[in-house]
C-alpha positions in Angstrom: -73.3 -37.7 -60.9 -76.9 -39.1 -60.5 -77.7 -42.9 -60.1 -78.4 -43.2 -63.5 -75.4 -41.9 -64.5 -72.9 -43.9 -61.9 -75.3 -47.3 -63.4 -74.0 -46.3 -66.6 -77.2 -44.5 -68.4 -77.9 -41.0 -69.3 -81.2 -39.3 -67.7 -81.9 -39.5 -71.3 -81.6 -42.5 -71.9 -83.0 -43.8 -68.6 -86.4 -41.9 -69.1 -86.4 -43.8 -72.5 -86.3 -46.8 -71.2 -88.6 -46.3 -68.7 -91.1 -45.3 -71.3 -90.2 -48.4 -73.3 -91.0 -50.7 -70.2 -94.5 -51.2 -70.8 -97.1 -53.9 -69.8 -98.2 -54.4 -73.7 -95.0 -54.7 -74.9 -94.3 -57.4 -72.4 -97.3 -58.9 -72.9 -96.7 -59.3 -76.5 -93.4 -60.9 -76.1 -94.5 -63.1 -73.4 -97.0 -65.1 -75.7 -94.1 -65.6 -78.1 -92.3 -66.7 -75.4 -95.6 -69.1 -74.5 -95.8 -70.4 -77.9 -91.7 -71.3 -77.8 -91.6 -73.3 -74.4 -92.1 -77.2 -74.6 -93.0 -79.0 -71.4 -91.8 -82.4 -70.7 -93.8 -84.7 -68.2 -91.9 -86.6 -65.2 -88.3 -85.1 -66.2 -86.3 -85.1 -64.2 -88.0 -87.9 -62.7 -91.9 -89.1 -62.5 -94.2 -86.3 -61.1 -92.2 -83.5 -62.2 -93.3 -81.0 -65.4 -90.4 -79.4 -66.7 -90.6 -76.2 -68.3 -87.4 -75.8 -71.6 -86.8 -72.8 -72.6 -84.1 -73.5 -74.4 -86.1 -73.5 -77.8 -86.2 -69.5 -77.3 -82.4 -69.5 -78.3 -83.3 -71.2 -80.8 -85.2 -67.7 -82.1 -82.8 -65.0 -82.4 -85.5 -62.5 -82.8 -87.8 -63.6 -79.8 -84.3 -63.8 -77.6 -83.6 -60.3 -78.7 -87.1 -58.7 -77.6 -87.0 -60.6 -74.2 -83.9 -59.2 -73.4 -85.1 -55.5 -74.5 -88.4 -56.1 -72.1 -85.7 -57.4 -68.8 -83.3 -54.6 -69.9 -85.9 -52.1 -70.0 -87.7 -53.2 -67.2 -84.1 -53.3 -65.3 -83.3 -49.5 -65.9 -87.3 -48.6 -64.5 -85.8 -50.3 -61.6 -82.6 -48.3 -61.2 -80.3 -52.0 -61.4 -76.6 -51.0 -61.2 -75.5 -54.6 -61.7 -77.0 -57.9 -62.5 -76.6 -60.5 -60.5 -77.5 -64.6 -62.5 -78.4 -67.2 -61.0 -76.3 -70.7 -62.1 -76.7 -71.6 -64.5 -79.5 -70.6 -66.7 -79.6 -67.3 -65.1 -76.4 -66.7 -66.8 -77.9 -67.0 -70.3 -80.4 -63.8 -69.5 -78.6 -61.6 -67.2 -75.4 -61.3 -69.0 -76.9 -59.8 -72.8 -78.9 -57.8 -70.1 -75.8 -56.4 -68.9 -74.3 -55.8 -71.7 -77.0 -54.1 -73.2 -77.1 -52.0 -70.5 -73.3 -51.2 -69.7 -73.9 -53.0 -66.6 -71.3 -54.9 -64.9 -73.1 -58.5 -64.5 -71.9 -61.1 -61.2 -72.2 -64.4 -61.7 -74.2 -66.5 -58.6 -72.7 -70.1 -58.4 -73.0 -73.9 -56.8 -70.8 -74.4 -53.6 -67.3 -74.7 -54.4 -67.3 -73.2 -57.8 -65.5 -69.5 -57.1 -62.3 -69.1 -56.0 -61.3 -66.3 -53.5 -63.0 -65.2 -50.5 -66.5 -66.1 -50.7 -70.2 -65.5 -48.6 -72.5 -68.3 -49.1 -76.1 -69.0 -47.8 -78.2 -72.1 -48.3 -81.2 -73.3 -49.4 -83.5 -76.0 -49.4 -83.9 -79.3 -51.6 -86.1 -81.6 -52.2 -84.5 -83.8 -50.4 -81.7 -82.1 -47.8 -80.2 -78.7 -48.7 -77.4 -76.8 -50.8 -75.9 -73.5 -50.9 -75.0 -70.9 -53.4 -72.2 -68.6 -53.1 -70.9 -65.3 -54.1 -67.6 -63.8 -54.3 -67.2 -61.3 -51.2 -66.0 -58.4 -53.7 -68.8 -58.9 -56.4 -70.8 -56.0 -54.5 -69.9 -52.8 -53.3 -72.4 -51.2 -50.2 -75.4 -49.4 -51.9 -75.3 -51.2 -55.0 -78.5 -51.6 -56.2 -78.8 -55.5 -57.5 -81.0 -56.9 -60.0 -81.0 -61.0 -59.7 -82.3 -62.8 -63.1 -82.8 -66.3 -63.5 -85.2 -68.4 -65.9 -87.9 -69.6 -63.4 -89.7 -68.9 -60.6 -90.3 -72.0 -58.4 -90.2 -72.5 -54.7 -88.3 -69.4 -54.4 -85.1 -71.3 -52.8 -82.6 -70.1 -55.2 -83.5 -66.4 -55.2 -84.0 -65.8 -51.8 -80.4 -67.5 -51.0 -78.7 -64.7 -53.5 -80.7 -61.9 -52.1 -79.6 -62.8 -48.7 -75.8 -62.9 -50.1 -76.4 -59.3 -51.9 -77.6 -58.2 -48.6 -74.8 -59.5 -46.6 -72.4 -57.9 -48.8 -74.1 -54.8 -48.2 -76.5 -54.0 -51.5 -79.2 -53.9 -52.2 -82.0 -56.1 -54.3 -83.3 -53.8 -56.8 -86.1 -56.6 -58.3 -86.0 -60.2 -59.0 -86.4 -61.0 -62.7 -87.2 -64.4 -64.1 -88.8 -65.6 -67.4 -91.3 -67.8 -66.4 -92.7 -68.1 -63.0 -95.1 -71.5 -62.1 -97.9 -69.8 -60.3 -98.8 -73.2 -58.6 -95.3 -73.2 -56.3 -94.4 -70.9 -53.7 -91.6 -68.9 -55.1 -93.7 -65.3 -54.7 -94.4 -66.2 -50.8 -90.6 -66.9 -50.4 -89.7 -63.9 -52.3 -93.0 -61.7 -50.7 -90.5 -58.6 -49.6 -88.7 -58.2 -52.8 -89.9 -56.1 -56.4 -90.9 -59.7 -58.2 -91.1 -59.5 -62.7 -92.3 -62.7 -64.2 -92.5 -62.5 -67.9 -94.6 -65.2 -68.3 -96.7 -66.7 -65.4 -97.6 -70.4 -66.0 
């Protein structure tokens, strides 16, 4: 059985997706995506531009063809599970999974799995945190793809490819919606395959 096969995808359909996976077709959906994003000024708190993309679920059709583009773009990359990131990364990587067949792990806050668990921390603001991951969520070899909805300082996604690596995967890519050009998340993430949708 080939890699395709054991992520559950035919050759077939594999070299169809590949084909679909295509910088037009992401380009296309990305404006979309551009035109449904609304920024609020100083939110959380003063000095801070938040990005929502929570309008975009508010478009069942623009939500369907972003998950086609990260679904495609996730087979060209040979993912055999998806890994999101809490909490908005759940919202993306599990319709990418299931599109896909794919079995999807779910990265959370300190304290929030139960069993045996790796963890690895990260950076603040102010002080640090840590995300963890259950110690049976990957399997040596596995070949990981991590989704979450932006790309910032690259804290987050760094932390859970260091806990796919302890366990033994493998980071296939990093996939995020939006990623703010003007922070340092790509230097943090400088090793790994990196898909932005939309670069802001």
């Amino acid at each position: 059985m080939d890699q395709n096969e054991t992520a559950g995808h035919s050759p077939a359909v594999a070299e169809e997706a590949e084909a679909a996976f295509t910088p037009a077709r992401a380009e296309e959906v990305a404006e979309r995506v551009r035109q449904r994003l609304r920024d609020y000024p100083d939110f959380p708190r003063p000095g801070i531009l938040f990005r929502d993309v929570m309008p975009l679920f508010q478009d069942h059709v623009l939500f369907s063809d972003v998950i086609e583009v990260l679904a495609d773009h996730a087979t060209a990359v040979g993912a055999e599970k998806i890994a999101g990131i809490e909490s908005r990364g759940f919202l993306f990587g599990v319709p990418v999974g299931l599109r896909l067949g794919l079995p999807f792990i779910a990265v959370r806050k300190k304290g929030k799995l139960p069993g045996e668990t790796v963890a690895a921390e990260y950076a603040l603001e102010y002080g640090n945190s840590h995300l963890e991951l259950q110690a049976d969520a990957v399997r040596p070899g596995e070949r990981v793809l991590i989704i979450d909805d932006l790309l910032a300082t690259g804290g987050t996604a760094a932390a859970t490819a260091s806990l796919i690596e302890e366990l033994g995967g493998a980071v296939a890519a990093l996939q995020v919606l939006v990623e703010l050009a003007a922070l340092p998340g790509r230097e943090a993430m400088d090793s790994y395959n990196i898909f932005a949708l939309l670069t802001l």
